[in-house]
N, C-alpha and C positions, 0 to 999 in steps of 0.2 A: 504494500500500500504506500508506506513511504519511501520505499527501497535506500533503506539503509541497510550498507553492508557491516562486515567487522569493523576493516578500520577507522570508519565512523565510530560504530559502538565502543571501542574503544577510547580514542579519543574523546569521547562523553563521561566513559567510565572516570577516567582520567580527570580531568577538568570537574568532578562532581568527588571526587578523593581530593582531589586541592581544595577545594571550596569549604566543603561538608565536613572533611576531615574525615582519620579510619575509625576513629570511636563511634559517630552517628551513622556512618553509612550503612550498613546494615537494616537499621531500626528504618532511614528512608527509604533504602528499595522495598523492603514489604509496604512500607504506607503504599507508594507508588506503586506497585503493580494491584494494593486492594484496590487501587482507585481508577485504575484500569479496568480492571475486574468488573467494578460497578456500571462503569460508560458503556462496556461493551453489552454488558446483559440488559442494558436500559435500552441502547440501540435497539439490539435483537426484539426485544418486547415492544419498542415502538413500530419497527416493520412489520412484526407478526399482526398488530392493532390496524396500521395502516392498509396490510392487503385482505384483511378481514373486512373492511370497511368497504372498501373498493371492490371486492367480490375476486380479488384477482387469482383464488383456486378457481371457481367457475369460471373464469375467462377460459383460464388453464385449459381446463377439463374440454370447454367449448371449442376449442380453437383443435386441441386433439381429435375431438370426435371430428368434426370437420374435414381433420387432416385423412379421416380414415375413410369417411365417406367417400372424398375425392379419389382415392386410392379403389375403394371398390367400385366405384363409376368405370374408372379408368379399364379394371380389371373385365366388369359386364359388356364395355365397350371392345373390347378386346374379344370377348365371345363372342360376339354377338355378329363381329366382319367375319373368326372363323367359321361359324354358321352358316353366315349366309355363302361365304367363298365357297364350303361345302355343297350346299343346295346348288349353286348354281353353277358346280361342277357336276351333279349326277344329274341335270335337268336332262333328258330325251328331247329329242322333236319328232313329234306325233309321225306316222307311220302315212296317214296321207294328207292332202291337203283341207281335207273337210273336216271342219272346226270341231263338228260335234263327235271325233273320235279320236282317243287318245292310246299311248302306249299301257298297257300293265306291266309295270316292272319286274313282276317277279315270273310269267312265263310266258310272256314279250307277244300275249293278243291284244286288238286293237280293241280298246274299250268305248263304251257310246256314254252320254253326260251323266247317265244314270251310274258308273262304273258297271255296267253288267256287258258281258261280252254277247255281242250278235248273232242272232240265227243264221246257221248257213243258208246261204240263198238254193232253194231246192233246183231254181232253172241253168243253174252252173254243172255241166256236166261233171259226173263223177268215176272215177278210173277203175274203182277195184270192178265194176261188173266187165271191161272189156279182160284188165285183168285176170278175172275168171275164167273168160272165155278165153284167152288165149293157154291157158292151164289145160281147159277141158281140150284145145287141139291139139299139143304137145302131149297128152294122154294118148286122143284117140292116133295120134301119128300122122297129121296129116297138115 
């Protein structure tokens, strides 16, 4: 606080043994340091008074929670781009151009708004009966 080193202190000591003499000096450094003693715990007791007054634990307290809030803002903000970077890396594009059908992701049919996947259209020709037939001609040999 006052950045006195030794050779200060000494020098004091010194100059207070010429003055005071060696018979009283003793009996002055205990007065003098009770009376330190006293200042400093009066100090201390007036700051403790003073931030009581002022609220300045709650600020304290206020300004930390604050500091932590921001910190889990920061953190929710942080999820919340690798979310979305996620999403809108597995997004698909739908399978044709008409709006109302989309992809199912998990066994890749095109789905209609309702998510239900659509009847086969019956006027679409279908393989397995020529398939058949050509079984039943490879049997008969011919």
């Amino acid at each position: 606080m006052f950045d006195i080193g030794f050779p200060e202190l000494m020098l004091v000591f010194v100059v207070a043994l010429l003055v005071i003499g060696p018979s009283k000096l003793p009996e002055t450094i205990r007065t003098v340091a009770f009376y330190v003693g006293r200042i400093r715990r009066s100090l201390a007791n007036l700051r403790t008074e003073i931030e009581n007054e002022i609220g300045a634990d709650e600020i304290r307290q206020q300004l930390y929670n604050e500091s932590i809030m921001d910190e889990l803002n920061q953190a929710k903000g942080q999820v919340q781009d690798v979310i979305n970077e996620a999403n809108n890396a597995t997004e698909m594009t739908p399978l044709s151009t008409n709006s109302d059908q989309t992809l199912n992701r998990s066994s890749g049919q095109a789905l209609d708004k309702k998510g239900k996947a659509p009847e086969p259209d019956p006027n679409l020709t279908d393989e397995l009966p020529q398939a058949k037939s050509n079984n039943d001609n490879a049997r008969s040999g011919t």
